[in-house]
C-alpha positions in Angstrom: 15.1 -28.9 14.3 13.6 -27.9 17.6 10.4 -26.0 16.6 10.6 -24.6 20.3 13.3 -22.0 19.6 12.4 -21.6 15.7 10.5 -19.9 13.8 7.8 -21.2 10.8 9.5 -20.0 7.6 8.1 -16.4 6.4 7.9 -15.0 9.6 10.5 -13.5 11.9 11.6 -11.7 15.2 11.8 -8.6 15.4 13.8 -6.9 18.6 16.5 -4.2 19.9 17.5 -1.4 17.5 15.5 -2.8 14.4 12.1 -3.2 16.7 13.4 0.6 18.1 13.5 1.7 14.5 10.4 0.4 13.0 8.7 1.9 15.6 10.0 5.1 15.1 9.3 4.8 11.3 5.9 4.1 11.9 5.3 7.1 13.9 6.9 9.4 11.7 4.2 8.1 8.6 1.5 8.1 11.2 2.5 12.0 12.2 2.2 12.9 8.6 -1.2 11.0 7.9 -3.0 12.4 10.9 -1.6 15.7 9.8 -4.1 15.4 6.5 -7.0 14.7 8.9 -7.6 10.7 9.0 -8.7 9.0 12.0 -7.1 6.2 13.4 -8.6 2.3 13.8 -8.5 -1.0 14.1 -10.1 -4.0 12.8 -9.9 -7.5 13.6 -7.1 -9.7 12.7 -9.0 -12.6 11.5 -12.5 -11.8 9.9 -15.1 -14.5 8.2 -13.7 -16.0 5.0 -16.8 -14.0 3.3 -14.6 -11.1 4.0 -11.9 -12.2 1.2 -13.7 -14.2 -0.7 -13.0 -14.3 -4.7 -16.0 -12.2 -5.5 -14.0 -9.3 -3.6 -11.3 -9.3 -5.6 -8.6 -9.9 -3.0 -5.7 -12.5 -2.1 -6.8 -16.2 -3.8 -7.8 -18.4 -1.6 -5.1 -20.8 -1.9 -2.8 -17.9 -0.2 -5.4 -17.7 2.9 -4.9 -19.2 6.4 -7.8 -20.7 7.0 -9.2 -21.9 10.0 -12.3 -22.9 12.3 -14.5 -21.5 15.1 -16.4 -23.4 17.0 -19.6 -23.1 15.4 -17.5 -24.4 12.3 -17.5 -20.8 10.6 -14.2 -20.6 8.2 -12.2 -17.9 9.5 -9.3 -16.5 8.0 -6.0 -14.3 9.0 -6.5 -11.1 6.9 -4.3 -10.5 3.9 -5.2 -7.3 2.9 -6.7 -4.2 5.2 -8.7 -2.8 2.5 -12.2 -5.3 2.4 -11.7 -5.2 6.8 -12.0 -1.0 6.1 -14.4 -1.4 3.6 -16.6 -4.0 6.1 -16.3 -1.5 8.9 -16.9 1.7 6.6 -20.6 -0.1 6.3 -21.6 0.3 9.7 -19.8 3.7 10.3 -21.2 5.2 7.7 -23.9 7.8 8.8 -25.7 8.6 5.6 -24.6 11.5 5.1 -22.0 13.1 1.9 -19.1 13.3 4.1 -16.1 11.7 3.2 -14.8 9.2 5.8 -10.7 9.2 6.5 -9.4 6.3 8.2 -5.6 5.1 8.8 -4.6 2.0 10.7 -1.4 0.0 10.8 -0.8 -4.0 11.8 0.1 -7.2 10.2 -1.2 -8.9 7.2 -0.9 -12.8 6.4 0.2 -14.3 3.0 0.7 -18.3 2.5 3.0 -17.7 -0.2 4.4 -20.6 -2.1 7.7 -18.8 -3.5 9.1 -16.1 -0.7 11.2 -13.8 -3.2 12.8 -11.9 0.0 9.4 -11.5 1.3 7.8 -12.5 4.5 4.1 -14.8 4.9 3.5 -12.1 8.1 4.3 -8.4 7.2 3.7 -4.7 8.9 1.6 -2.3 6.9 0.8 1.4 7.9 -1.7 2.8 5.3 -4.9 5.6 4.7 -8.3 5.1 3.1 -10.4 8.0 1.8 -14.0 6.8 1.3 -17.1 8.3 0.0 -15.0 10.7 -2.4 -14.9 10.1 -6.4 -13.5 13.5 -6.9 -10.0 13.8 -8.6 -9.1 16.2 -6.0 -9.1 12.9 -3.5 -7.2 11.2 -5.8 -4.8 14.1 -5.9 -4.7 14.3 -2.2 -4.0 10.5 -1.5 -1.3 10.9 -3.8 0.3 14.0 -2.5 -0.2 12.5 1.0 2.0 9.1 -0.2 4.4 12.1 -1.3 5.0 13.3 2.2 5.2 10.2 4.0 8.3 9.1 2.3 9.7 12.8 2.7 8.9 12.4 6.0 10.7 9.1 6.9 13.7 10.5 5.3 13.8 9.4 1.7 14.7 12.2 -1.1 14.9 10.1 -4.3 12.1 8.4 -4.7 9.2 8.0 -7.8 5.5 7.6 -7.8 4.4 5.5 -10.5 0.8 6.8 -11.1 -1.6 4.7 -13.7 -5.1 4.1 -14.6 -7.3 0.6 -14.3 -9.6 1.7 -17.2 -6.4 2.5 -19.7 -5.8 -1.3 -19.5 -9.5 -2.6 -19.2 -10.6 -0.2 -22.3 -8.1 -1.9 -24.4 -9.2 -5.1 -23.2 -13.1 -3.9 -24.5 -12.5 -2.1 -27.7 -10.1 -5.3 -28.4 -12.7 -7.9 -27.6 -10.1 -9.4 -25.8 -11.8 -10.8 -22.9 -11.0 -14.3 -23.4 -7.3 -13.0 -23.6 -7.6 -11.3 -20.6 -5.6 -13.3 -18.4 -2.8 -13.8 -20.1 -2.2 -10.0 -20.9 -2.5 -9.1 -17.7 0.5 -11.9 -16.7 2.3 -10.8 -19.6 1.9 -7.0 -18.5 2.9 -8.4 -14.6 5.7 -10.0 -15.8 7.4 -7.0 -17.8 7.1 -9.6 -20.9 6.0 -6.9 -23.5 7.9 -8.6 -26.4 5.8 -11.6 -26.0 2.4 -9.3 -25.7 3.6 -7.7 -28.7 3.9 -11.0 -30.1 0.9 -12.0 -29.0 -1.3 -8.8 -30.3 0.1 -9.5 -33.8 -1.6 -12.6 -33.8 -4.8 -11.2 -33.1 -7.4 -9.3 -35.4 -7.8 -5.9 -33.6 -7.9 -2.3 -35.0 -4.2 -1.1 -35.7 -4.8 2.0 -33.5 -5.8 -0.6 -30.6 -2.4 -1.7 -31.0 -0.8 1.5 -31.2 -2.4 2.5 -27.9 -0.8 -1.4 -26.4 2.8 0.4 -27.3 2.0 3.1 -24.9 1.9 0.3 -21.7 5.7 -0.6 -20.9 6.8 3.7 -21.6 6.5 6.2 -18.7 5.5 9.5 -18.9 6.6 12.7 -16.7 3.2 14.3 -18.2 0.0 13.0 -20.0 -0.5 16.5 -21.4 2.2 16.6 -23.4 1.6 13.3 -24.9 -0.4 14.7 -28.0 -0.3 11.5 -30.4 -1.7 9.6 -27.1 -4.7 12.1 -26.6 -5.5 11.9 -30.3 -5.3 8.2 -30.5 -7.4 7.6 -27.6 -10.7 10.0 -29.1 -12.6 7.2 -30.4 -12.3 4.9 -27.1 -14.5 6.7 -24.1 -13.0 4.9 -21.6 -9.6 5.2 -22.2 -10.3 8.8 -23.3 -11.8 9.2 -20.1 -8.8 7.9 -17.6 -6.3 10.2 -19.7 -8.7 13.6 -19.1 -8.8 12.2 -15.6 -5.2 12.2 -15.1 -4.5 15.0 -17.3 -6.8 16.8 -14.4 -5.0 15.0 -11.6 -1.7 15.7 -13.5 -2.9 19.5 -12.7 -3.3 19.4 -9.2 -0.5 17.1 -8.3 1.6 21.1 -9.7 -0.3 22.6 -7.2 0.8 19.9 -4.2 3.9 20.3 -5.4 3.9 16.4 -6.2 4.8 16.5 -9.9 8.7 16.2 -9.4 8.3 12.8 -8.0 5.3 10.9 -10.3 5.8 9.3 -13.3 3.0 8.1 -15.7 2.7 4.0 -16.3 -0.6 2.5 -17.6 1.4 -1.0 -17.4 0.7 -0.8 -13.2 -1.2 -3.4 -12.6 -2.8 -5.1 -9.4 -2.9 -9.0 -8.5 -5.8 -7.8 -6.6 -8.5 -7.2 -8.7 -10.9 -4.3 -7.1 -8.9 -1.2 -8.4 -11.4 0.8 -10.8 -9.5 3.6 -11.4 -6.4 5.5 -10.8 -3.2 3.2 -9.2 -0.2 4.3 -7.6 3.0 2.4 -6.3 6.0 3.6 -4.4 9.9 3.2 -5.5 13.0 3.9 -4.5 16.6 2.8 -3.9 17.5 -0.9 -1.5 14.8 -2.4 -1.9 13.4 -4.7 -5.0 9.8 -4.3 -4.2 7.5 -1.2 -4.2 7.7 0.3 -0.7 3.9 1.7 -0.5 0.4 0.7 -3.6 -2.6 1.7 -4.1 -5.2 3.4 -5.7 -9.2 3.7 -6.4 -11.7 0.7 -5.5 -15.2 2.0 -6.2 -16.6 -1.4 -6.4 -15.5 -2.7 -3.5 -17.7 -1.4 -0.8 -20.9 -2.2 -2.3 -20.1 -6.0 -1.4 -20.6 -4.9 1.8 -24.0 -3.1 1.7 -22.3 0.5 1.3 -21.7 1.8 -2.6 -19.8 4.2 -2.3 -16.1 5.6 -4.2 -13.1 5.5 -2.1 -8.8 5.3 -2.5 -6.2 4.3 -0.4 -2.4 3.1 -0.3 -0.7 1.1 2.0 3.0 1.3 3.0 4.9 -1.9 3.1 7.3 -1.3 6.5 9.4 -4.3 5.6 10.3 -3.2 2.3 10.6 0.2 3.5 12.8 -0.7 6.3 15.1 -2.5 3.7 15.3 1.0 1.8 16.1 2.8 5.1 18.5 0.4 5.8 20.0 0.7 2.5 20.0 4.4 2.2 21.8 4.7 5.4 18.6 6.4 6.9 19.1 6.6 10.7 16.9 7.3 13.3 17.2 8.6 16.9 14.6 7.9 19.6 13.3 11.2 21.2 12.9 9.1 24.0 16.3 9.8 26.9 17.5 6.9 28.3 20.0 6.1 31.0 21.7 3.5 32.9 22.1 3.5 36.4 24.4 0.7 38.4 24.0 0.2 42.0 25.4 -2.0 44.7 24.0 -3.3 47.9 25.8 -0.3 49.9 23.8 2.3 47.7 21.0 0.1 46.3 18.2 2.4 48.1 19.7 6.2 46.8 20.3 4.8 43.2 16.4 3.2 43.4 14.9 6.5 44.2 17.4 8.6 41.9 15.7 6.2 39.1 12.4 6.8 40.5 12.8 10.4 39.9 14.4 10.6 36.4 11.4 8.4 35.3 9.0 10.7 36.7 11.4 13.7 34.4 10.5 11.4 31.2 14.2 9.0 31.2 13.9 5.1 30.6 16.1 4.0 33.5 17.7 0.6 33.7 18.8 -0.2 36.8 21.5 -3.5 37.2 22.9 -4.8 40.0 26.7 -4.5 40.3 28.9 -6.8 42.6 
């Protein structure tokens, strides 16, 4: 192979109309995210190991590429915006109440072992609310996730909202920390028959277990889901996430949100700094969420700031792959032209292009003959 004209696997080109189309994709979800107030920046795209280490929650290390400076300082290429956010939130952050909004787009870096249609450098476009535990954040991330897909075009789509604590208070009032892992691999890999087989092996309350048959069901509302409510009284965490989201389910009516979430306390992360409410993106051509999520109020205290914050990021790959599928087009707003000249008129057709570029046209100009 000649490793001057290839590319490593898990990464790509990307050029002409698909290049013309991502770019016009990420402009329409940047549009709509400014249009909620968030401020746009950008952070390094290699940051001190420290940044990602396993104490933060984020991509294993195994998965990192690694590398040195010159003061032999390990260095890696981020896999995940949210600790780089959380790291700059830090020293941003005036003191004061206010909630910070941020929104920044780039690429993130995987060493993945098995590809499964997905690349080891990938695009993401994504938001962070910061310094705001209030539902009505969570409400507004979510309806904010809502009109970004509207606004790239998509009209089917689903919003799969869950809760960190429904799973974790399960895992407290079960004593099943020792357990722990293998639920949540079970729960990642759909395998409920085997957690149900697993659960009857174990010694915990029946209405523990009840509560376990609620994780592979979704739910258009948590409100109507009276048995659920009743089961969970004795559990104050659990009880807990299902008032907040009974509260969230509320104000999602008034964003006009509702039609397109569904309710799934199986959501799960890999990553393992969500505290509270998750969210993930679906719709039709693609095989992997197109946009997750959700509330980390741990995470920023690792870097000398405690404070509450959510955020999603959209997956332009995967969402590109949905557009595709979909038959989604898009047309640049830009107005282009091509202009042909010959030696006998090479100086008019120069200054014709001159001026249609000054009137906002991309000219290409080609010699002819």
């Amino acid at each position: 192979m000649n490793r001057k004209i290839h590319t490593p696997e898990g990464v790509r080109d990307v050029y002409g109309k698909d290049y013309t189309d991502e770019e016009i994709l990420k402009k329409r979800i940047n549009d709509r995210i400014l249009s909620y107030g968030y401020e746009g920046i950008r952070t390094p795209t290699f940051e001190f190991f420290d940044v990602f280490s396993k104490e933060i929650g984020t991509t294993p290390s195994r998965n990192l590429y690694k590398f040195f400076d010159r003061e032999g300082n390990t260095l890696v290429l981020r896999p995940d915006f949210t600790p780089s956010i959380g790291r700059l939130a830090s020293i941003l952050h005036d003191g004061s109440d206010e909630p910070l909004r941020f929104t920044y787009s780039g690429n993130v870096f995987v060493n993945r072992t098995s590809y499964k249609g997905q690349f080891n450098e990938s695009t993401e476009v994504g938001c962070e609310l910061i310094n705001d535990s209030s539902v009505e954040a969570d409400a507004e991330i979510i309806s904010l996730a809502k009109d970004v897909l509207e606004s790239v075009g998509f009209s089917d789509f689903i919003i799969s909202v869950g809760h960190a604590d429904f799973l974790g208070g399960l895992i407290k009032y079960g004593n099943l920390y020792e357990d722990e892992e293998k639920i949540r691999d079970l729960i990642l890999n759909k395998n409920f028959f085997g957690l149900d087989e697993f659960l009857g092996k174990t010694s915990i309350e029946p209405d523990i277990k009840k509560l376990f048959k609620y994780l592979p069901k979704n739910f258009t509302s948590i409100s109507d889901e009276k048995e659920l409510i009743k089961l969970s009284k004795p559990y104050p965490v659990i009880r807990k996430a299902l008032e907040r989201m009974i509260e969230l389910e509320s104000l999602l009516k008034l964003y006009d949100a509702d039609q397109f979430v569904t309710y799934d306390f199986s959501l799960i992360s890999k990553r393992q700094y969500y505290t509270g409410v998750m969210i993930s993106g679906y719709t039709y051509g693609s095989g992997e969420p197109i946009l997750s999520g959700g509330r980390y109020d741990n995470l920023l205290h690792n870097f000398g700031f405690s404070a509450p914050a959510i955020g999603f990021a959209i997956f332009i790959d995967s969402m590109m792959t949905a557009v595709r599928s979909q038959g989604i087009s898009f047309e640049s707003e830009r107005k282009s032209k091509t202009i042909e000249y010959t030696d006998k008129d090479r100086d008019e057709k120069i200054r014709e292009a001159i001026e249609l570029r000054a009137q906002g046209v991309d000219v290409k100009l080609n010699h002819k003959g």
